[in-house]
C-alpha beads as a LAMMPS data file, in Angstrom:
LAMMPS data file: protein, C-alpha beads

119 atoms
118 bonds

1 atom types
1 bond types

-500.0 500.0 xlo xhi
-500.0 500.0 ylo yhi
-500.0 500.0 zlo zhi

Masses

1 110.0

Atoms # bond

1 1 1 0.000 0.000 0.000
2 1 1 1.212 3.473 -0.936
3 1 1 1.677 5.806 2.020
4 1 1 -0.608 8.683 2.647
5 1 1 2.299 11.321 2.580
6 1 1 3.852 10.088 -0.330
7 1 1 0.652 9.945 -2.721
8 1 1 -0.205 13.669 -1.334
9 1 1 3.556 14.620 -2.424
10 1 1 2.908 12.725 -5.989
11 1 1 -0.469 15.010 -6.263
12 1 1 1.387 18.633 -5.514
13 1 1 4.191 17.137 -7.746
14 1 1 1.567 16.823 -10.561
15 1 1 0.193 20.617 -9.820
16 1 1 4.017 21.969 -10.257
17 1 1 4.730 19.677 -13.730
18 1 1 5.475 22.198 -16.212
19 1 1 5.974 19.330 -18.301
20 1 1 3.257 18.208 -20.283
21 1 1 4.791 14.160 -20.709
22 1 1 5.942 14.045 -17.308
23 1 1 2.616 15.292 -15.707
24 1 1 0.738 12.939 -17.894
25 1 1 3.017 10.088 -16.360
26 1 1 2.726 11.940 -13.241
27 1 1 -1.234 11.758 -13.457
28 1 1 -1.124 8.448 -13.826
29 1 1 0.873 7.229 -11.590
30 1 1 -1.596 9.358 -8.790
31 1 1 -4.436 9.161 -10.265
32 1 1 -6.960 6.145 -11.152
33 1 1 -8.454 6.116 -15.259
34 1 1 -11.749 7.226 -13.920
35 1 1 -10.618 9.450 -10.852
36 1 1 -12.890 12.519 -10.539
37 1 1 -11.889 16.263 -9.328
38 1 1 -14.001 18.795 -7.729
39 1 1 -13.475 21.865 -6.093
40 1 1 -15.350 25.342 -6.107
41 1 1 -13.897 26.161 -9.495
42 1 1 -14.012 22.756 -11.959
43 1 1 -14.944 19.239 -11.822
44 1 1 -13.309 17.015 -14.061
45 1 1 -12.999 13.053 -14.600
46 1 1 -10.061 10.682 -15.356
47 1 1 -6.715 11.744 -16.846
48 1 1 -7.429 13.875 -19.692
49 1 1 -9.296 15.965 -17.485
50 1 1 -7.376 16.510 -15.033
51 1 1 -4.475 17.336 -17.136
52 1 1 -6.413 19.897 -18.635
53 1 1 -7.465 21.538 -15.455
54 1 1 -4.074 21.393 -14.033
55 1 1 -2.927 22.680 -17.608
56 1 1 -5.027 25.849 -17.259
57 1 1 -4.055 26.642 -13.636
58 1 1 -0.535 26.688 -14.515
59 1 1 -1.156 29.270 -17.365
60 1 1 -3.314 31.751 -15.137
61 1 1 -0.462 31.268 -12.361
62 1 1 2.658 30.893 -14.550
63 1 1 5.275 31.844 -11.849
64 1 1 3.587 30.259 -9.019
65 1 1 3.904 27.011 -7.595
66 1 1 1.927 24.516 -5.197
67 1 1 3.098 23.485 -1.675
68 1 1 2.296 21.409 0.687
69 1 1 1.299 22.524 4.558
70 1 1 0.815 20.688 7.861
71 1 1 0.827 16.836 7.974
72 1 1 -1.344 14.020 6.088
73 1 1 -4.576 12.920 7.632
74 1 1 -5.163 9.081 6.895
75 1 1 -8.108 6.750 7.787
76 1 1 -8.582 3.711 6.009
77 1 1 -9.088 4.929 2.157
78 1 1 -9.322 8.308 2.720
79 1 1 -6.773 11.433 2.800
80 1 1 -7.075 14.914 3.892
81 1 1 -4.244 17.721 3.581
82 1 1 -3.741 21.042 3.030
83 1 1 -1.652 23.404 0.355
84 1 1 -0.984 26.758 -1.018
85 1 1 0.153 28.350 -3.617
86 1 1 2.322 31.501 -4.648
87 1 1 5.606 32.779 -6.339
88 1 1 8.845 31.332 -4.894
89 1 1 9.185 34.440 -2.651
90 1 1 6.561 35.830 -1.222
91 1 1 3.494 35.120 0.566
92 1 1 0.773 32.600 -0.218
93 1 1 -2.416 33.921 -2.678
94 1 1 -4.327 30.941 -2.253
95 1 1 -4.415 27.783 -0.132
96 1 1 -6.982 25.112 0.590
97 1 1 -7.645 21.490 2.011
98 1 1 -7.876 18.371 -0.097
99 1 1 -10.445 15.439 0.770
100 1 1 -9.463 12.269 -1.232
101 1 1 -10.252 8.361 -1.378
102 1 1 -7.643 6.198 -2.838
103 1 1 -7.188 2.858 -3.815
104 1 1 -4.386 0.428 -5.078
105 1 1 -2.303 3.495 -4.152
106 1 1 -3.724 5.823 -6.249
107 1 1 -6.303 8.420 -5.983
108 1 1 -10.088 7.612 -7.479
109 1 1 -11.535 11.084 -6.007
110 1 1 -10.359 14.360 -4.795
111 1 1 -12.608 17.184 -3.447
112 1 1 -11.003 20.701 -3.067
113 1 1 -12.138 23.368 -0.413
114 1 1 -10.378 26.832 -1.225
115 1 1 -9.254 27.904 2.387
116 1 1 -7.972 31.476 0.712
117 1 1 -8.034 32.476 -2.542
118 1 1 -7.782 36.137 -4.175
119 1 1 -10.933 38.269 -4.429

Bonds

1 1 1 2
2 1 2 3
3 1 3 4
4 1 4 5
5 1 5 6
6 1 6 7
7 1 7 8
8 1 8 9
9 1 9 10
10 1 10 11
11 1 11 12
12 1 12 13
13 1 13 14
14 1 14 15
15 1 15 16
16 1 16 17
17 1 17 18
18 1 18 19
19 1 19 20
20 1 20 21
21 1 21 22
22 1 22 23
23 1 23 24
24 1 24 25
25 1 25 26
26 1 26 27
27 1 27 28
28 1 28 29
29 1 29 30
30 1 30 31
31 1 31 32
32 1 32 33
33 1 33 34
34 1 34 35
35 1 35 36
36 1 36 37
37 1 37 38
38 1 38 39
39 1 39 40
40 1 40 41
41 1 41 42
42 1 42 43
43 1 43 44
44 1 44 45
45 1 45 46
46 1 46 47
47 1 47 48
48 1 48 49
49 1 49 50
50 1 50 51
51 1 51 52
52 1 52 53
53 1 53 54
54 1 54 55
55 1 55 56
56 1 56 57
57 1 57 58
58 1 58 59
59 1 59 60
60 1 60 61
61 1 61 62
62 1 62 63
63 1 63 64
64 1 64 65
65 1 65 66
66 1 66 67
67 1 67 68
68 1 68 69
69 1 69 70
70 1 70 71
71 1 71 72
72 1 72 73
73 1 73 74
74 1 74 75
75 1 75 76
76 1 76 77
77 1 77 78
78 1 78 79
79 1 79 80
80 1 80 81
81 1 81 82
82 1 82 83
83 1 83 84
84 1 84 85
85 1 85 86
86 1 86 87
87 1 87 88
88 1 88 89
89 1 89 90
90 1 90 91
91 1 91 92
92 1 92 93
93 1 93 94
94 1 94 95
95 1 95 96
96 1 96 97
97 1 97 98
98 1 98 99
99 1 99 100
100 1 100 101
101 1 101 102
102 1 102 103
103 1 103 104
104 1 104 105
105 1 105 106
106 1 106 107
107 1 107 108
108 1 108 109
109 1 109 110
110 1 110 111
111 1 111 112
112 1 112 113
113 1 113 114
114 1 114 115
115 1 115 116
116 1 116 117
117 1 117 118
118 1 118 119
């Protein structure tokens, strides 16, 4: 079984990709074919989607990156944990808390709460 840190590390990893063939192996390697995505802002399902979503984040935050905060939460097949993202140097403009099931090691949902975000 994959550990809880280390697939939440594998999903920020796939966020900062700039790569489009690495985050595709990236994707799937964290993500099950028909994993789904949801937050306040998109909902996408299985790779192709969430490629594209991750794909259009990075072009309306070119300079900025994702990074993990605080520790893991595990019980049984389900993950919770927390991010932001901002330039290299400076603070933070958005951050939020992940809700995910997994299994086989790899995610099959993911449901995104902004905690911050800019107005």
């Amino acid at each position: 079984m994959t550990d809880p840190a280390s697939l939440a590390e594998r999903y920020i990893a796939v966020w900062n990709e700039r790569d489009p063939g690495r985050r595709s192996a990236l994707v799937a390697e964290t993500f099950a074919e028909g994993a789904t995505y949801g937050d306040p802002l998109a909902e996408v399902e299985g790779h192709a989607g969430i490629e594209g979503l991750v794909a259009a984040v990075q072009a309306q935050f070119p300079d900025f990156s994702f990074a993990p905060t605080g520790r893991v939460d595990a019980y049984g097949d389900r993950l919770r944990f927390s991010w932001t993202l901002g330039p290299l140097t400076g603070p933070a403009v958005a951050g939020g808390t992940d809700f995910a099931t997994m299994a086989s090691g790899r995610f099959t949902s993911v449901v995104g709460f902004l905690d911050f975000a800019p107005g």
